[in-house]
C-alpha positions as CSV (number, residue, x, y, z in Angstrom):
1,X,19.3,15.7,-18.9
2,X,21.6,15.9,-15.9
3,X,20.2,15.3,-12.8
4,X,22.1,16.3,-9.6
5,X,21.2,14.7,-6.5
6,X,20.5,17.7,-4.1
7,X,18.1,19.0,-7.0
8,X,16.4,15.9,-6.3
9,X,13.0,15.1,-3.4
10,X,11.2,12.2,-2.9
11,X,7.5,12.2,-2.4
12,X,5.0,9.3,-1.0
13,X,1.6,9.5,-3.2
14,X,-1.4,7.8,-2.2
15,X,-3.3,6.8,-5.6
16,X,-6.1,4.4,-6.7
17,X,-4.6,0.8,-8.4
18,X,-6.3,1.8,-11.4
19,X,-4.1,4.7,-12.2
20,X,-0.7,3.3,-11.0
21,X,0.1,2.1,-15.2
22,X,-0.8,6.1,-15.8
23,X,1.6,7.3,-13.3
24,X,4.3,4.6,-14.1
25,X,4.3,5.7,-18.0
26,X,4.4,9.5,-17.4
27,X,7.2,8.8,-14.8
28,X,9.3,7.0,-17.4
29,X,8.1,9.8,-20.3
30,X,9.7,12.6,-18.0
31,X,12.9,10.6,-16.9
32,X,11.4,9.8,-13.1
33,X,11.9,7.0,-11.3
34,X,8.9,5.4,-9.9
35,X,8.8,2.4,-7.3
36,X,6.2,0.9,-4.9
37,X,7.6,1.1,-1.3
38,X,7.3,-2.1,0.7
39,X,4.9,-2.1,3.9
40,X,7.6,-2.2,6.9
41,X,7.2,-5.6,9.0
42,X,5.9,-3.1,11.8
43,X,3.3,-1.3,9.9
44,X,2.4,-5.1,8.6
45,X,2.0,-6.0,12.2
46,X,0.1,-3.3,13.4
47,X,-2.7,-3.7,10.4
48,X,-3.1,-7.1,11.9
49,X,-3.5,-6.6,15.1
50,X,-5.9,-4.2,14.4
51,X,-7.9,-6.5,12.1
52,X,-7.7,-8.6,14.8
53,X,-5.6,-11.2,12.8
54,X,-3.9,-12.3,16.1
55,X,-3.9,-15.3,18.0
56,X,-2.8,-16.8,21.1
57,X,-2.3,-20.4,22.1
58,X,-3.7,-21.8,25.5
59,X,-0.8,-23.2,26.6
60,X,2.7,-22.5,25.2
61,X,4.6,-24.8,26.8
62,X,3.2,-27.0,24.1
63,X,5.3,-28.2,21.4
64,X,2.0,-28.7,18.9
65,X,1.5,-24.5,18.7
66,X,0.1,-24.4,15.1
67,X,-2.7,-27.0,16.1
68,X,-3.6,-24.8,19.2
69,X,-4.6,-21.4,16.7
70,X,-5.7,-23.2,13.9
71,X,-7.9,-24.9,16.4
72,X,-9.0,-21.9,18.5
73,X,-12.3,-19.8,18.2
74,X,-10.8,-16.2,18.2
């Protein structure tokens, strides 16, 4: 089968982990290409901050930065 690249689209599903293998073997039954799309450093980012996964350090003029958030009550 011949596949031209404007006859082409790309869609973004949203699917439960459990049915990922099912959509991976249909995909390579039909001739599709299915691959997982990385999370974006800034979408990354933005989950943690609003997990609130972020710290700050007292004083950052301080060389010892990693003992300042592994030591701090967030």
């Amino acid at each position: 089968m011949d596949v031209t690249l404007d006859k082409t689209e790309n869609i973004l599903l949203t699917l439960p982990k459990s049915e990922i293998g099912f959509l991976r073997s249909l995909a390579k039954k039909m001739g599709w290409t299915a691959r997982k799309q990385k999370e974006s450093s800034i979408d990354k980012s933005l989950k943690e901050a609003n997990c609130h996964m972020v710290y700050s350090v007292k004083d950052p003029e301080n060389k010892d930065i990693v003992s300042q958030i592994l030591n701090s009550d967030v």
